[in-house]
ZADO-1210 file (C-alpha; in nm, 4 decimals, padded with zeros to 6 digits):
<atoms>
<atom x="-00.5791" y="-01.1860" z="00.8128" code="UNK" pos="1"/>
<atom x="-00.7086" y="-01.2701" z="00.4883" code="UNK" pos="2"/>
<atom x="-00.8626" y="-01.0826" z="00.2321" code="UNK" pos="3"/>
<atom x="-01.1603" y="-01.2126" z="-00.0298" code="UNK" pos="4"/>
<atom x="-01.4253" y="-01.0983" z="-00.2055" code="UNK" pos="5"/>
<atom x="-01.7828" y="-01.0864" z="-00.0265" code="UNK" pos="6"/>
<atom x="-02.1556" y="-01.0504" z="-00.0916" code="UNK" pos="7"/>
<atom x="-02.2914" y="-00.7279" z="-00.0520" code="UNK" pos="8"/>
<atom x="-02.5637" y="-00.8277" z="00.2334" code="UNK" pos="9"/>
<atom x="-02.1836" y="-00.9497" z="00.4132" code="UNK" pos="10"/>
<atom x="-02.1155" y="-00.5813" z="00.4524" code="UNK" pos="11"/>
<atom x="-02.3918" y="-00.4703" z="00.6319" code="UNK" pos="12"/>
<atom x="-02.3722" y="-00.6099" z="01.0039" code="UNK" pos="13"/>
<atom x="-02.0154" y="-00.4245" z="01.0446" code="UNK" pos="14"/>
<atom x="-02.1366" y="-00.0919" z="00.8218" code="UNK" pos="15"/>
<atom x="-02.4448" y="-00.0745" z="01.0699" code="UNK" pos="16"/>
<atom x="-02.2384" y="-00.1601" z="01.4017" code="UNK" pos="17"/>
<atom x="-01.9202" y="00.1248" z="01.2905" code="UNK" pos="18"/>
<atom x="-02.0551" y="00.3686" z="01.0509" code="UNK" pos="19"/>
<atom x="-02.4722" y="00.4235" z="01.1461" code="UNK" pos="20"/>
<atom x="-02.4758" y="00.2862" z="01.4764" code="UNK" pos="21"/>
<atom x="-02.8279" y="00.4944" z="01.5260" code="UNK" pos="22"/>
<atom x="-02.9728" y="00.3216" z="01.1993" code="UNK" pos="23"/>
<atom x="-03.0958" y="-00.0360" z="01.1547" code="UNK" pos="24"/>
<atom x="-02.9033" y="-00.2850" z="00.9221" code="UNK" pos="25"/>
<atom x="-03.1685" y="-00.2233" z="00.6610" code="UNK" pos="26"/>
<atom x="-03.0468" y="00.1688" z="00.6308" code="UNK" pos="27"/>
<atom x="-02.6835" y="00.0528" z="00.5792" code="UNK" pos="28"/>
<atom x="-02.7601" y="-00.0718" z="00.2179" code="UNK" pos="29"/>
<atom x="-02.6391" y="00.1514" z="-00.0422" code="UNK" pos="30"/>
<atom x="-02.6921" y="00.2519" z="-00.4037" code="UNK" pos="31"/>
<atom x="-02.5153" y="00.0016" z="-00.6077" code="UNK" pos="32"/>
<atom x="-02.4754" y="-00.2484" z="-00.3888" code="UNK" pos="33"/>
<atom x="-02.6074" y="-00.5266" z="-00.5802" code="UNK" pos="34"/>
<atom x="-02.4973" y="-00.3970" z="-00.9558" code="UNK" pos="35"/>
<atom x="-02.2528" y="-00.6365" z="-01.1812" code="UNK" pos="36"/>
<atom x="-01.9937" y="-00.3266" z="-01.2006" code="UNK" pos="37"/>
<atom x="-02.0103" y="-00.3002" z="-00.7693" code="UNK" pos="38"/>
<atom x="-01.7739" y="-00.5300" z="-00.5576" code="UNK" pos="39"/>
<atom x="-01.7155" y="-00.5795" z="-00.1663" code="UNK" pos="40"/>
<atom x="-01.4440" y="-00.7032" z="00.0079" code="UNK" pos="41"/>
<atom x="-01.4097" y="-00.8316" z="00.3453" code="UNK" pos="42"/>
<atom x="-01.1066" y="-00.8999" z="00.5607" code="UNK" pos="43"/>
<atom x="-01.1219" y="-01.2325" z="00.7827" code="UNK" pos="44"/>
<atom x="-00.9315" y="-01.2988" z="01.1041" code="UNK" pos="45"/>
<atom x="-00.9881" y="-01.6951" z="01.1732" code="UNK" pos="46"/>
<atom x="-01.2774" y="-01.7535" z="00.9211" code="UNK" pos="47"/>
<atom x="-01.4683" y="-01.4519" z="01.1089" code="UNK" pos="48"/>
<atom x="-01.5532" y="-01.0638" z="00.9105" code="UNK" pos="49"/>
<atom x="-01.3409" y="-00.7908" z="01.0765" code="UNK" pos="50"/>
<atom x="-01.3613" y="-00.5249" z="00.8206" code="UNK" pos="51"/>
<atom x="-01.5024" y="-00.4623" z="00.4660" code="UNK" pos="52"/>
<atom x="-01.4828" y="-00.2152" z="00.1906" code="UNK" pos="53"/>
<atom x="-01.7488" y="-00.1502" z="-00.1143" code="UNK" pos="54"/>
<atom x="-01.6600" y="-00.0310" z="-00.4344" code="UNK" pos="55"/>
<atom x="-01.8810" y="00.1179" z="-00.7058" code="UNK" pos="56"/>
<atom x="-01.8343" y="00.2051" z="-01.0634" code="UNK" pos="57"/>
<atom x="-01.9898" y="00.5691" z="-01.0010" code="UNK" pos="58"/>
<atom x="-01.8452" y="00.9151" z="-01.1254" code="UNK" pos="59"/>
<atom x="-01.7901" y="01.2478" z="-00.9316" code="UNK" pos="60"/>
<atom x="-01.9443" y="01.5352" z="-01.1138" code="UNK" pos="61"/>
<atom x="-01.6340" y="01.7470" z="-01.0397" code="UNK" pos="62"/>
<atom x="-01.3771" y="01.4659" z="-01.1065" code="UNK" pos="63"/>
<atom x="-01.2585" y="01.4764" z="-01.4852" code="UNK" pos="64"/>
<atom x="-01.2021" y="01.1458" z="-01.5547" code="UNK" pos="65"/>
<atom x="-01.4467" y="00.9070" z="-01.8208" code="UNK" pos="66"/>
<atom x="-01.4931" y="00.6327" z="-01.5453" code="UNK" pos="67"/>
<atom x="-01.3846" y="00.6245" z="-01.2098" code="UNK" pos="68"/>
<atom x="-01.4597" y="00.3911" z="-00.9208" code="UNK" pos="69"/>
<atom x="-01.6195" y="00.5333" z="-00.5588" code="UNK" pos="70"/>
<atom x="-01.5177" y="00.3753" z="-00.2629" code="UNK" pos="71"/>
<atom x="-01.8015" y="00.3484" z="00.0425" code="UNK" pos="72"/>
<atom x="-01.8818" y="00.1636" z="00.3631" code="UNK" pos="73"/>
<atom x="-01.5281" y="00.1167" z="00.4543" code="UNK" pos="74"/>
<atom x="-01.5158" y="00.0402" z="00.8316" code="UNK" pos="75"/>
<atom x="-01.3486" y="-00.2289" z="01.0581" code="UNK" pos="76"/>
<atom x="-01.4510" y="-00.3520" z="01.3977" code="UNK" pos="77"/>
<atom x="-01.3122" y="-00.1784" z="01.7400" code="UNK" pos="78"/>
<atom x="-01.0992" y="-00.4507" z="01.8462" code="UNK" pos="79"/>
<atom x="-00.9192" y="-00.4679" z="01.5012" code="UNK" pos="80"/>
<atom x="-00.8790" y="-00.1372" z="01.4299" code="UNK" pos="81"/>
<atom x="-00.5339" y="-00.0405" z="01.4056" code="UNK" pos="82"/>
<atom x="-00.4018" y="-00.3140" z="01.2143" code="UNK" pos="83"/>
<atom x="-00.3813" y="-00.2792" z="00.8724" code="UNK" pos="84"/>
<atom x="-00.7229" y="-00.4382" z="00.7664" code="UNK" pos="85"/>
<atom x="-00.8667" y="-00.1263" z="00.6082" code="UNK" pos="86"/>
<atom x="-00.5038" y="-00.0997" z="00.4063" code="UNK" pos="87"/>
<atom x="-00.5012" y="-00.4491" z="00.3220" code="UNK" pos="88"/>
<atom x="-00.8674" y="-00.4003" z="00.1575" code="UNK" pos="89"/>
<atom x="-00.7476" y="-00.1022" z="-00.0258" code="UNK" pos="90"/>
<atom x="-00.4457" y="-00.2381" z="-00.1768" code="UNK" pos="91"/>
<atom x="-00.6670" y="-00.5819" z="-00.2970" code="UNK" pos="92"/>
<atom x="-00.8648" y="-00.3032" z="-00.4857" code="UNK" pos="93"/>
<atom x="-00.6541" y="-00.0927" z="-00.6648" code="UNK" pos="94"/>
<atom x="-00.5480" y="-00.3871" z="-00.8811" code="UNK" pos="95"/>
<atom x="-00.9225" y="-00.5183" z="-00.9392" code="UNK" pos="96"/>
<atom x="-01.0274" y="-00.1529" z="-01.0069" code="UNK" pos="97"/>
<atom x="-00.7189" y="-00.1241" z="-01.2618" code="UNK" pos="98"/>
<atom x="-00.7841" y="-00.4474" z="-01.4254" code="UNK" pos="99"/>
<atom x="-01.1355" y="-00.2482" z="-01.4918" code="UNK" pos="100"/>
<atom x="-00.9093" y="-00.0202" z="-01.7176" code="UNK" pos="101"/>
<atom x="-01.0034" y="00.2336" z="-01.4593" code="UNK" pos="102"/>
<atom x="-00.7680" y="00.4889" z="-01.2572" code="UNK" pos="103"/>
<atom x="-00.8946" y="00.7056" z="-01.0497" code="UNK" pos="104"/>
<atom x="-01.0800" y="00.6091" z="-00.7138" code="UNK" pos="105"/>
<atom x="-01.2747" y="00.8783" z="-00.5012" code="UNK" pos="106"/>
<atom x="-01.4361" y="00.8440" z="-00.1629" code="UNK" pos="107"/>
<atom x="-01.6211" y="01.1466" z="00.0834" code="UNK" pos="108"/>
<atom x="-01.3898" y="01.0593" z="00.3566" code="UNK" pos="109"/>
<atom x="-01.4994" y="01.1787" z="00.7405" code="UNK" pos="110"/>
<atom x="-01.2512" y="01.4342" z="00.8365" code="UNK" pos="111"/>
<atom x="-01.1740" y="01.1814" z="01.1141" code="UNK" pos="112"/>
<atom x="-01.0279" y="00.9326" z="00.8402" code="UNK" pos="113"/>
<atom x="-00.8072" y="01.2163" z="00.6413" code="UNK" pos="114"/>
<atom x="-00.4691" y="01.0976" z="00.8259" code="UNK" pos="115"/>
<atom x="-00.5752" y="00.7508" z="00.7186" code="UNK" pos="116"/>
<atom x="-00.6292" y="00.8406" z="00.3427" code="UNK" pos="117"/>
<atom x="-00.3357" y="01.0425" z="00.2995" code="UNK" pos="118"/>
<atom x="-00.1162" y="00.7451" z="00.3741" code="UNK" pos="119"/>
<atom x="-00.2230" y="00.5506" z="00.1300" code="UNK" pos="120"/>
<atom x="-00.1538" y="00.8632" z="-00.1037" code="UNK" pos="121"/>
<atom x="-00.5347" y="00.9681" z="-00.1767" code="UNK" pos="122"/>
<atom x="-00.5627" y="01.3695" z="-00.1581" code="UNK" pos="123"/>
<atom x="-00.8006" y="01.5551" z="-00.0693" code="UNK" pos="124"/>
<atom x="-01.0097" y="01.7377" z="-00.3447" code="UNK" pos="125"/>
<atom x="-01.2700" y="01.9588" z="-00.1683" code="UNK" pos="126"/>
<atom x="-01.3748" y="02.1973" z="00.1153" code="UNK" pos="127"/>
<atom x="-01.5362" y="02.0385" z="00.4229" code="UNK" pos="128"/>
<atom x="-01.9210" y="01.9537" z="00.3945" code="UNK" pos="129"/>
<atom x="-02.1831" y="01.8213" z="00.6281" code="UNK" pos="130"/>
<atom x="-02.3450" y="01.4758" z="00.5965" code="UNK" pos="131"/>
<atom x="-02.6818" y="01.5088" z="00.7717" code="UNK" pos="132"/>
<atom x="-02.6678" y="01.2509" z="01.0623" code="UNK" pos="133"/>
<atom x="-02.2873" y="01.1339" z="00.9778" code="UNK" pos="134"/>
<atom x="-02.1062" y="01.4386" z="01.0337" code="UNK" pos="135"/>
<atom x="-01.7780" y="01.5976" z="00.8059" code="UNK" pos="136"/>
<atom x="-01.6581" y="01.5078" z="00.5553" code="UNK" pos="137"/>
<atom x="-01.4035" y="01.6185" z="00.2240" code="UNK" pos="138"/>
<atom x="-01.3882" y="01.4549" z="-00.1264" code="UNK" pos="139"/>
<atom x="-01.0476" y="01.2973" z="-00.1358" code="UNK" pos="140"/>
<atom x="-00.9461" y="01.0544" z="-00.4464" code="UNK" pos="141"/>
<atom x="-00.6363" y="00.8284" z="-00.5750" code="UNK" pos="142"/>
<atom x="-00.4635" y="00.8129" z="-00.9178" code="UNK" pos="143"/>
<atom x="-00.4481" y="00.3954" z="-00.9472" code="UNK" pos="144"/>
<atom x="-00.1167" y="00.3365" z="-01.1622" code="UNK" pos="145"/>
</atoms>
């Protein structure tokens, strides 16, 4: 498995197919996709995508600090799931995010995901909410040090 950075449109195929498999590829492109601050990364098993990650430079209203990054669209095909991929993407991050002279990173994780999360020492910030369509989901974020 290797890690690297990625386009933004090489996200979409494997956000559509895992995280709106009801919506069409054109639905899986998100705010900030395409701004300078924004990066993706993409985890490749024998030149081919397996699992990506987008990262945005995009505050919380109830988070404190000055800038803080937002991590969406995280998601990993079936047959690789289980591996480390979605790790692997997370700890290329925190060290690109850092170098951004920012510390904190924040997602709205699915409750399905909070085991996940909490291993790789975010914490959960809020009560559970509803995503229309998705399902639920909690605020959970990570001090980068």
């Amino acid at each position: 498995m290797e890690v690297k950075q990625i386009d933004a449109k090489d996200t979409l195929e494997i956000r559509q197919k895992i995280l709106r498999p009801d919506a069409n590829t054109g639905e899986c492109v998100f705010d900030g996709d395409e701004k300078d601050s924004s990066f993706h990364l993409g985890a490749y098993v024998d030149d081919t995508l397996a699992s990506v990650a987008s990262f945005y430079l995009d505050n919380h209203p109830k988070i404190k600090d000055t800038y803080q990054f937002r991590l969406r669209g995280m998601a990993t095909l079936d047959k690789h799931r289980g591996k480390g991929f979605s790790s692997a993407l997370l700890k290329t991050a925190f060290p690109l995010i850092k170098n951004n002279h920012v510390t904190t990173l924040w997602c709205n994780a699915r409750t399905s995901a909070i085991g996940f999360y909490d291993k790789i020492g975010f914490e959960t910030v809020s009560d559970e909410f509803d995503i229309p369509g998705i399902g639920p989901h909690v605020v959970m974020i990570k001090e980068i040090s």
